[in-house]
ZATOR-517356 format. One record per residue (C-alpha): x, y, z. Coordinates in pm, whole numbers, plus 50000, padded with zeros to 5 digits. Each point is the difference from the previous one (the first is absolute). Last residue first. Example, Ala and Ser with C-alpha at 12.3 -4.5 7.8 and 13.67 -1.06 7.14 Angstrom:
c1 = 51367&c2 = 49894&c3 = 50714
c1 = 49863&c2 = 49656&c3 = 50066
This chain:
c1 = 04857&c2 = 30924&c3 = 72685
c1 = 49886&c2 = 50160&c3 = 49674
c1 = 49817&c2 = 49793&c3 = 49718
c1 = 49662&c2 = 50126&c3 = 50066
c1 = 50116&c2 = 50350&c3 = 50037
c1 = 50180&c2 = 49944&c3 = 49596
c1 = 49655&c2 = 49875&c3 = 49927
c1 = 49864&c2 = 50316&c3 = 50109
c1 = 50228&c2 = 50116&c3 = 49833
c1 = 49932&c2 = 49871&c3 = 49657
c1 = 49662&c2 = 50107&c3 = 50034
c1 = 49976&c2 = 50342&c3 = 50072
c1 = 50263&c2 = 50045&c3 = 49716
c1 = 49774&c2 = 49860&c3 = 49746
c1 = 50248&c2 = 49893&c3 = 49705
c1 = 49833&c2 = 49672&c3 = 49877
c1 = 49643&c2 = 50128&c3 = 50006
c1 = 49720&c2 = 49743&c3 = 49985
c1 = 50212&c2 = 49709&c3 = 50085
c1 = 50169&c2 = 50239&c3 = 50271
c1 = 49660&c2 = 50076&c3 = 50136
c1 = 49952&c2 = 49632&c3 = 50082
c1 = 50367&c2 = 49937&c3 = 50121
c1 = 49853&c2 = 50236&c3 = 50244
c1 = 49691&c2 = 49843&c3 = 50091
c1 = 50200&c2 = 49656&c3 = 50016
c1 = 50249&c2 = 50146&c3 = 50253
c1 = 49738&c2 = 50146&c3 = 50220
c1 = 49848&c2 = 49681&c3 = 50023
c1 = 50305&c2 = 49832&c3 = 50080
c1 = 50119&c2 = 50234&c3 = 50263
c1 = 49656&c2 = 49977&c3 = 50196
c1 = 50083&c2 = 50224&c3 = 50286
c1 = 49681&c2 = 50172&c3 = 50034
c1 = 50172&c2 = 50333&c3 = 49878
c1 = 50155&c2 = 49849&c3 = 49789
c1 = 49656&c2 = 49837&c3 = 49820
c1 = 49886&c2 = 50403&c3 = 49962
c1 = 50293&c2 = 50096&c3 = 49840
c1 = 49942&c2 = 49709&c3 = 49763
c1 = 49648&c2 = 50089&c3 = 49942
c1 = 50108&c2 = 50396&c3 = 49949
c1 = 50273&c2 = 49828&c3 = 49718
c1 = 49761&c2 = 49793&c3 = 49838
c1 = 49758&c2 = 50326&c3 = 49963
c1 = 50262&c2 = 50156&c3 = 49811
c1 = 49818&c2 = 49815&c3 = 49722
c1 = 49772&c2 = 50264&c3 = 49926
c1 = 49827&c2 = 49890&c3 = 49691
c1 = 49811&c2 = 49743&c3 = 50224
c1 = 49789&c2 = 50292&c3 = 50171
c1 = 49687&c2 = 49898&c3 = 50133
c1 = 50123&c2 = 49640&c3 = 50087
c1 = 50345&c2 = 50106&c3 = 50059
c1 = 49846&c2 = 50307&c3 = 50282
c1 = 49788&c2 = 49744&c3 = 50117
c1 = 50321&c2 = 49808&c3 = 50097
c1 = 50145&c2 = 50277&c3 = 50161
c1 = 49681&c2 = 50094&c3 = 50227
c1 = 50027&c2 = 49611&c3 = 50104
c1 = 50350&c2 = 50005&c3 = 50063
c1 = 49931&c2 = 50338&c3 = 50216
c1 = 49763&c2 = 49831&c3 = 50193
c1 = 50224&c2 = 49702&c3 = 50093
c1 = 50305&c2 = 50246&c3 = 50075
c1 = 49811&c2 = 50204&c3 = 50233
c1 = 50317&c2 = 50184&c3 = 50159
c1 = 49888&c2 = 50323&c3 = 50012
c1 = 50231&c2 = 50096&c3 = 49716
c1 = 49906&c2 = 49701&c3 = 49806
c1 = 49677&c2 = 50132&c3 = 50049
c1 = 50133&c2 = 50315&c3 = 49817
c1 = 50175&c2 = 49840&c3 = 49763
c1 = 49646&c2 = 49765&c3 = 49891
c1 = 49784&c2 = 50356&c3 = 50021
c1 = 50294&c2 = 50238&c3 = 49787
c1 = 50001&c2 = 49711&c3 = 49733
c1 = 49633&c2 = 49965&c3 = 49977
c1 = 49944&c2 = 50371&c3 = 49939
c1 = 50291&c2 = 50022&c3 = 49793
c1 = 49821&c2 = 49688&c3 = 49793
c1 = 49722&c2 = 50246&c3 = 49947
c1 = 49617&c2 = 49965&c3 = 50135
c1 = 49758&c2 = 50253&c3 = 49902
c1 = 49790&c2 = 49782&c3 = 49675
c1 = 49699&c2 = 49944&c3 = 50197
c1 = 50131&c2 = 49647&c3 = 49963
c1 = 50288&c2 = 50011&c3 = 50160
c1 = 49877&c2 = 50193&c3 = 50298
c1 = 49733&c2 = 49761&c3 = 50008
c1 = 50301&c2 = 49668&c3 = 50019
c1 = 50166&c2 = 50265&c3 = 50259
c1 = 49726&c2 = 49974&c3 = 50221
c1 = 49969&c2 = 49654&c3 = 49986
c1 = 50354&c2 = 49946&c3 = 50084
c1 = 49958&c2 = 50235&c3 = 50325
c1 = 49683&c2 = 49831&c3 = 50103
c1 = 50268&c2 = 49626&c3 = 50017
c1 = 50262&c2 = 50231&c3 = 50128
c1 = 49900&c2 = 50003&c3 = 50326
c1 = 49741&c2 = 50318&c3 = 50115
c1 = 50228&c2 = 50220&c3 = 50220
c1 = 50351&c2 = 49949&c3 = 49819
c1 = 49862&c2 = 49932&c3 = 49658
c1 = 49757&c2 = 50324&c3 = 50026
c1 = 50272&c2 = 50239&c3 = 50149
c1 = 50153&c2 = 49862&c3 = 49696
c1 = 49761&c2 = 50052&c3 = 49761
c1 = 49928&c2 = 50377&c3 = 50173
c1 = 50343&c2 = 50081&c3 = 49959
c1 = 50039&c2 = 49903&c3 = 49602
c1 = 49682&c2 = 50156&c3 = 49932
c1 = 50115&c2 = 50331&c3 = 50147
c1 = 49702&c2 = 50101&c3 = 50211
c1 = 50193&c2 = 50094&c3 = 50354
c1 = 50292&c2 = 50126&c3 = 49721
c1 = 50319&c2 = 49883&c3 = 50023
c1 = 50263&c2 = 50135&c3 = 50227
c1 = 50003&c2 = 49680&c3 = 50255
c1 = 49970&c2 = 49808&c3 = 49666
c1 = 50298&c2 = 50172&c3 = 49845
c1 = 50232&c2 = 49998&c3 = 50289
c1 = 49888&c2 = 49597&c3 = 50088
c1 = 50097&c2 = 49948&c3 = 49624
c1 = 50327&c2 = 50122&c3 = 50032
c1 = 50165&c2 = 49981&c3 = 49593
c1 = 50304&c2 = 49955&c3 = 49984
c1 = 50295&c2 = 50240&c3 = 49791
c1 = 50305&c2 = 50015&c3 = 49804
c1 = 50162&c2 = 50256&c3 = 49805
c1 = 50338&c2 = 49916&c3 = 49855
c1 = 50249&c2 = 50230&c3 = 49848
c1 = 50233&c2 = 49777&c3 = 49804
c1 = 50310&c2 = 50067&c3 = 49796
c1 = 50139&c2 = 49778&c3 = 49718
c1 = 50346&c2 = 50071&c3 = 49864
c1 = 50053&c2 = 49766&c3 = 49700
c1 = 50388&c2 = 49911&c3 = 49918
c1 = 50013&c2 = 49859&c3 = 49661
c1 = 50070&c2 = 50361&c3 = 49831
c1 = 49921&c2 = 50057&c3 = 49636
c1 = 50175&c2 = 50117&c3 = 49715
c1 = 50285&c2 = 49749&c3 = 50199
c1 = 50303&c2 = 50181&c3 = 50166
c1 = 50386&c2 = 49959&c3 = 49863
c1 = 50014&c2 = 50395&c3 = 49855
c1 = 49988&c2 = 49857&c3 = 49645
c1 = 49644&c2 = 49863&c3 = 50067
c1 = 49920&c2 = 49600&c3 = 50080
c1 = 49647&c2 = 49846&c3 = 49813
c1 = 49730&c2 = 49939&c3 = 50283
c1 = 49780&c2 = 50257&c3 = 49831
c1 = 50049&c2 = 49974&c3 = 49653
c1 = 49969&c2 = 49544&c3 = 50045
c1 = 49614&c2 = 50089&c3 = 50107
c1 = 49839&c2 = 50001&c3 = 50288
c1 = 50212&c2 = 49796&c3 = 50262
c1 = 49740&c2 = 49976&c3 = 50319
c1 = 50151&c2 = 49653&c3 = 50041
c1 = 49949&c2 = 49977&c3 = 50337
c1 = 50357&c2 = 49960&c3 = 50167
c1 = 50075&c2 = 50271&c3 = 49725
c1 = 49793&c2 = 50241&c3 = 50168
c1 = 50243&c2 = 50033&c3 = 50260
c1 = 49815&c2 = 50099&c3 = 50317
c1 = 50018&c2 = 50311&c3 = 50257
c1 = 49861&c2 = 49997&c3 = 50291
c1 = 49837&c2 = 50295&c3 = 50182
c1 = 49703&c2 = 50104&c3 = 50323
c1 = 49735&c2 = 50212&c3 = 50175
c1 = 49758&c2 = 49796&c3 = 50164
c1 = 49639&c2 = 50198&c3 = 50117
c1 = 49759&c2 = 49886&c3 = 50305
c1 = 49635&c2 = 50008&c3 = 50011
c1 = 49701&c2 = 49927&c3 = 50206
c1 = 49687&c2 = 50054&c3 = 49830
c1 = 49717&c2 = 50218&c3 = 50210
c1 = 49939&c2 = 50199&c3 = 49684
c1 = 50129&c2 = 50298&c3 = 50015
c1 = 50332&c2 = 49793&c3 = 50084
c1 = 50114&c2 = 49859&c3 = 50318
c1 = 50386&c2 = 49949&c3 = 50158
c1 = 50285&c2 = 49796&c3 = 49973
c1 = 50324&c2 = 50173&c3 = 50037
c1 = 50209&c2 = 50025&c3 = 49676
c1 = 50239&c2 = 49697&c3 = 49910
c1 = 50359&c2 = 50064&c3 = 50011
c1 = 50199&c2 = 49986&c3 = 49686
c1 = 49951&c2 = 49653&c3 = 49799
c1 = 50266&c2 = 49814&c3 = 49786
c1 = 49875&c2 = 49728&c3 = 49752
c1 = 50254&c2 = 49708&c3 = 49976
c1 = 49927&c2 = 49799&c3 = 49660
c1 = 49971&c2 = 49625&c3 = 49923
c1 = 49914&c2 = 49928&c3 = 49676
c1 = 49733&c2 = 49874&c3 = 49814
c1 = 49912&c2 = 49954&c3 = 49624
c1 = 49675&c2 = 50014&c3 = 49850
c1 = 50007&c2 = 50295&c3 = 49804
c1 = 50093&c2 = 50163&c3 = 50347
c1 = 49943&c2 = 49847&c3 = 50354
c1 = 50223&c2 = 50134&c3 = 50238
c1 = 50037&c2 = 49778&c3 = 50315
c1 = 50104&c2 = 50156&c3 = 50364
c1 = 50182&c2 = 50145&c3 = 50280
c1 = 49892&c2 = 50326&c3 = 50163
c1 = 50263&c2 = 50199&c3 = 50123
c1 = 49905&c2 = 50217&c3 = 50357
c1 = 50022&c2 = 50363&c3 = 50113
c1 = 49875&c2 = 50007&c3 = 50388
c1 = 50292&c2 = 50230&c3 = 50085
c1 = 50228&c2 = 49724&c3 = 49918
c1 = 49949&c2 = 49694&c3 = 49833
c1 = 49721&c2 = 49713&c3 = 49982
c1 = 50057&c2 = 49743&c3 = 49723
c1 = 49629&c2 = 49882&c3 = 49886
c1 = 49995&c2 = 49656&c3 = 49819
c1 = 49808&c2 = 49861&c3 = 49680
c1 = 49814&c2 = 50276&c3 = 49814
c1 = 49799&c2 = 49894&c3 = 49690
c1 = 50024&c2 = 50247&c3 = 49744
c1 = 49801&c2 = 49973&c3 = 49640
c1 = 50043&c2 = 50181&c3 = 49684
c1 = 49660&c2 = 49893&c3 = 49776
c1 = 49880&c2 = 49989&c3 = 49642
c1 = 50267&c2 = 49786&c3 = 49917
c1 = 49881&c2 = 49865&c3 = 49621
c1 = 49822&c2 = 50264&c3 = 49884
c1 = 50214&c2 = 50245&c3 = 50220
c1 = 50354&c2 = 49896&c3 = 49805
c1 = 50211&c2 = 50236&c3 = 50216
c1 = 50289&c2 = 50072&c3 = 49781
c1 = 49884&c2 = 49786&c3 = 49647
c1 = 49829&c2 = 49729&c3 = 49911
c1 = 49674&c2 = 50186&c3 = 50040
c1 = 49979&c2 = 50372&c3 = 50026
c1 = 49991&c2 = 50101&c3 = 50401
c1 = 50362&c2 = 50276&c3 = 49926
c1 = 49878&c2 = 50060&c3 = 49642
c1 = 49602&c2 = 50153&c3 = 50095
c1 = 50176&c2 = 50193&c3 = 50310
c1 = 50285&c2 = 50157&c3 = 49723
c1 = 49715&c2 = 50101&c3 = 49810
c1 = 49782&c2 = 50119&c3 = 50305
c1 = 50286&c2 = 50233&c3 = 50144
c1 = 49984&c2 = 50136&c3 = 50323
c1 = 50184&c2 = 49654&c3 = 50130
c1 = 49665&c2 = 49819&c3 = 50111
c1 = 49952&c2 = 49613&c3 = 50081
c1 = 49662&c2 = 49904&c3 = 50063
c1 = 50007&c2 = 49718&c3 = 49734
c1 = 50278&c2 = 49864&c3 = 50268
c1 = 49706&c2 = 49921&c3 = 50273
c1 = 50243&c2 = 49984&c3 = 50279
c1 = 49871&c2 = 49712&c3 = 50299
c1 = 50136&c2 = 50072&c3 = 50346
c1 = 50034&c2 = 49717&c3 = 50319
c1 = 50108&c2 = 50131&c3 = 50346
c1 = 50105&c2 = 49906&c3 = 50335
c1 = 50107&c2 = 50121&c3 = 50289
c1 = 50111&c2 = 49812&c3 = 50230
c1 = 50336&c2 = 50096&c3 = 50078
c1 = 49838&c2 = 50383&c3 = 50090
c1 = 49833&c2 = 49874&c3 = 50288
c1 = 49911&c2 = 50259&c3 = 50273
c1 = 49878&c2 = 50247&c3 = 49672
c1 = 49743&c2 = 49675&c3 = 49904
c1 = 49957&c2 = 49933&c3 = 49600
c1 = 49857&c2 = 49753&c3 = 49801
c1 = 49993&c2 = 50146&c3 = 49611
c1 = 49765&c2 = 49908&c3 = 49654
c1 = 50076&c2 = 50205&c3 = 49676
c1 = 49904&c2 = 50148&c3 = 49712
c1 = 50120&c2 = 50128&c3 = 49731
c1 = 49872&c2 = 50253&c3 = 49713
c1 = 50197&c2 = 50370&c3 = 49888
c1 = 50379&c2 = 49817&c3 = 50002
c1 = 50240&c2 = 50276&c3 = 49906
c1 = 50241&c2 = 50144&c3 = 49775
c1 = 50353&c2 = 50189&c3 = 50011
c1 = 50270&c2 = 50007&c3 = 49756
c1 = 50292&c2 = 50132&c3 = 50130
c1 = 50251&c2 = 50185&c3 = 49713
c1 = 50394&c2 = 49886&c3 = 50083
c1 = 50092&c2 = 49636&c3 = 49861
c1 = 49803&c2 = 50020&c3 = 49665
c1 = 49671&c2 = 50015&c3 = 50208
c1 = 50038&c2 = 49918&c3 = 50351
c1 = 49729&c2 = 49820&c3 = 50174
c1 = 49754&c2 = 50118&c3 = 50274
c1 = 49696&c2 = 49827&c3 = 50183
c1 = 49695&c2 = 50085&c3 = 50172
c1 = 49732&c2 = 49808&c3 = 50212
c1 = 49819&c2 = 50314&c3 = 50152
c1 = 49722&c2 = 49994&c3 = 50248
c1 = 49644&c2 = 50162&c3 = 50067
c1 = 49790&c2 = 49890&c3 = 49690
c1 = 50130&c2 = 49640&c3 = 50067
c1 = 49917&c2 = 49971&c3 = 50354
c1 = 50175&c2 = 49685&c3 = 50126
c1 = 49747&c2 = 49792&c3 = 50219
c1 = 50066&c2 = 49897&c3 = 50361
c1 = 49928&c2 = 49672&c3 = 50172
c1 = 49858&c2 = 50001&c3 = 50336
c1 = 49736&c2 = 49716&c3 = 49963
c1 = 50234&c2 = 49726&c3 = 50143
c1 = 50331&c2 = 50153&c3 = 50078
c1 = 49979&c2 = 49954&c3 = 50365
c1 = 49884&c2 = 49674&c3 = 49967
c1 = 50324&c2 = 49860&c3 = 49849
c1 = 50249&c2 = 50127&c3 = 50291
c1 = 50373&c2 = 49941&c3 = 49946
c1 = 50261&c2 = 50008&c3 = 50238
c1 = 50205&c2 = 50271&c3 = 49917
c1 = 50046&c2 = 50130&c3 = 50415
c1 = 50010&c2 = 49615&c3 = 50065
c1 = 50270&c2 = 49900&c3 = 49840
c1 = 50182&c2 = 50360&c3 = 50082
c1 = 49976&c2 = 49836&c3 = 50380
c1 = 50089&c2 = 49697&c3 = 49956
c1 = 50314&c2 = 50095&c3 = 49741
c1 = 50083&c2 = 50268&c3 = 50317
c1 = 50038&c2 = 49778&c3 = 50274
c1 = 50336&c2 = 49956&c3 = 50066
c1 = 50120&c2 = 49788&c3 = 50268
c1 = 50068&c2 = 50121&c3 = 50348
c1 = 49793&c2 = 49816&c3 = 50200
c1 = 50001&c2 = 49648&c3 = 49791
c1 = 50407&c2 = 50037&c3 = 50035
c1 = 49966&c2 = 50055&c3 = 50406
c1 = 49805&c2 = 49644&c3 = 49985
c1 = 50224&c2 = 49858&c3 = 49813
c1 = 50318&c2 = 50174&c3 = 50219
c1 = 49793&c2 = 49869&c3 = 50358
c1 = 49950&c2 = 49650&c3 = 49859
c1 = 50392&c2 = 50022&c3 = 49963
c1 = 50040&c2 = 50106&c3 = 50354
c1 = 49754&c2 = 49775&c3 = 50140
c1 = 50169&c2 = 49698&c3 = 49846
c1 = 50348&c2 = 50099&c3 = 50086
c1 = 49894&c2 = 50082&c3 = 50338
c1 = 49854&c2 = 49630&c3 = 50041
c1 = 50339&c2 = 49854&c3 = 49873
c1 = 50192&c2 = 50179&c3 = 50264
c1 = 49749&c2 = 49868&c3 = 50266
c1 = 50025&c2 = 49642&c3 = 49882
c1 = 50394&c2 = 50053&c3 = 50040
């Protein structure tokens, strides 16, 4: 009998054990495929080129005719990696005075006050994203809040394959986003007047509420190490920092202060010696070269943001935080800044 009951026991600790063997690993495994990696955003944010993008729309006039403008000003703040599409993330500000329909009387009505896009008062279209949806063949829907005349909404964004990354003429890496959604511009009150919401005989409005919006995207980084590598052997930005790196910082300050004086410094200058450090991973020295670079330059107050960068970097989340919250005091809608917070926040 005790030797019945012992094959019992080893049988069923046998079947558990057989159970652990065989049982699915994949949520462990796609867990830590999309696991999440703060430092390796740090520093490799990417811009949205204005002068080389498109943010369109189209609207039907009297149910039939398109109408079709564009945004001419934006910008716009991205975190990108091609092996990690779910994390991308981005953060675009409109300017709606920039709006242009090939007609400056019906661009003057469409930002007049009280009325359609009320610029005086909303001077800015923002879009926060919130959640990457990967699909096929590398296409993807972006998730994420539309801000217009201060009213959000949730839209869905969808995205054709990104291009391969690769270099500009300038040593920038860039990548370009093709993609649509369409809105309802009755979810944000862009009525115009009663004429142009009022019903025709044929059943359609004078003016559609579906908006088409299309987006050609140009994005690109700057690589510091390509630019200083190509700079120059009297560049004053490469001999500083050979200077800094050789010599401490401490002659590399003082430098600077007679550079500033002599009237041939520039906050580029300053900005392209504190990345570049950052780059070589002398975060102290490039704090320093940052915070001359506020003291010289206090009108530039994207300086918050390069000293928040910099505090990342060195793993002070609650520096970094207050140098961006900083920025955003100064500028409510800078992209750079809001996600970098949104970085800050992710887990």
């Amino acid at each position: 009998m005790k030797n019945f009951v012992l094959v019992i026991m080893l049988t069923v600790l046998v079947s558990f054990n057989n159970k652990d063997q065989h049982r699915p690993q994949v949520n462990e495994n796609l867990e830590e495929e999309n696991q999440f990696d703060r430092s390796s955003f740090i520093g490799q944010d990417y811009i949205l080129d204005d002068q080389h993008s498109y943010i369109g729309f189209r609207i039907k006039y009297f149910g039939f005719s398109p109408v079709r403008g564009r945004f001419n000003d934006f910008n716009g703040t991205l975190f990108y990696s091609p092996s990690s599409i779910v994390n991308l993330s981005v953060t675009v500000a409109i300017d709606v005075n920039s709006i242009n329909t090939g007609n400056e009387r019906r661009d003057d009505d469409l930002k007049r006050e009280g009325t359609w896009f009320d610029a005086t008062t909303f001077p800015k279209i923002l879009f926060k994203s919130k959640e990457v949806v990967a699909k096929s063949d590398d296409e993807f829907d972006l998730k994420g809040i539309l801000i217009i005349k201060g009213m959000s909404k949730e839209v869905t964004i969808s995205f054709e394959r990104p291009t391969d990354l690769s270099k500009d003429w300038a040593g920038n890496d860039q990548v370009d986003f093709s993609g649509k959604l369409i809105i309802n511009r009755q979810d944000f009150e862009i009525f115009g007047s009663d004429f142009w919401n009022s019903v025709m005989e044929n059943g359609l409005t004078q003016l559609s509420d579906e908006v088409e919006i299309e987006l050609d995207i140009h994005c690109r980084k700057a690589d510091y190490q390509f630019r200083y590598d190509r700079a120059d052997s009297a560049d004053v930005r490469k001999t500083r920092l050979d200077m800094i790196k050789e010599q401490g910082i401490e002659l590399g300050l003082e430098n600077i202060d007679g550079l500033f004086k002599d009237d041939k410094l520039s906050s580029g200058i300053l900005s392209t010696i504190g990345h570049t450090l950052n780059t070589w991973k002398m975060h102290d020295e490039a704090a320093h070269v940052f915070i001359k670079r506020k003291e010289y330059y206090p009108e530039k107050s994207t300086s918050w943001n390069q000293l928040g960068i910099t505090e990342l970097y060195k793993n002070d989340l609650s520096q970094a935080q207050i140098n961006f919250e900083s920025m955003l005091y100064e500028d409510s809608n800078n992209t750079q800044a809001l996600e970098y917070i949104k970085l800050i926040g992710k887990v």
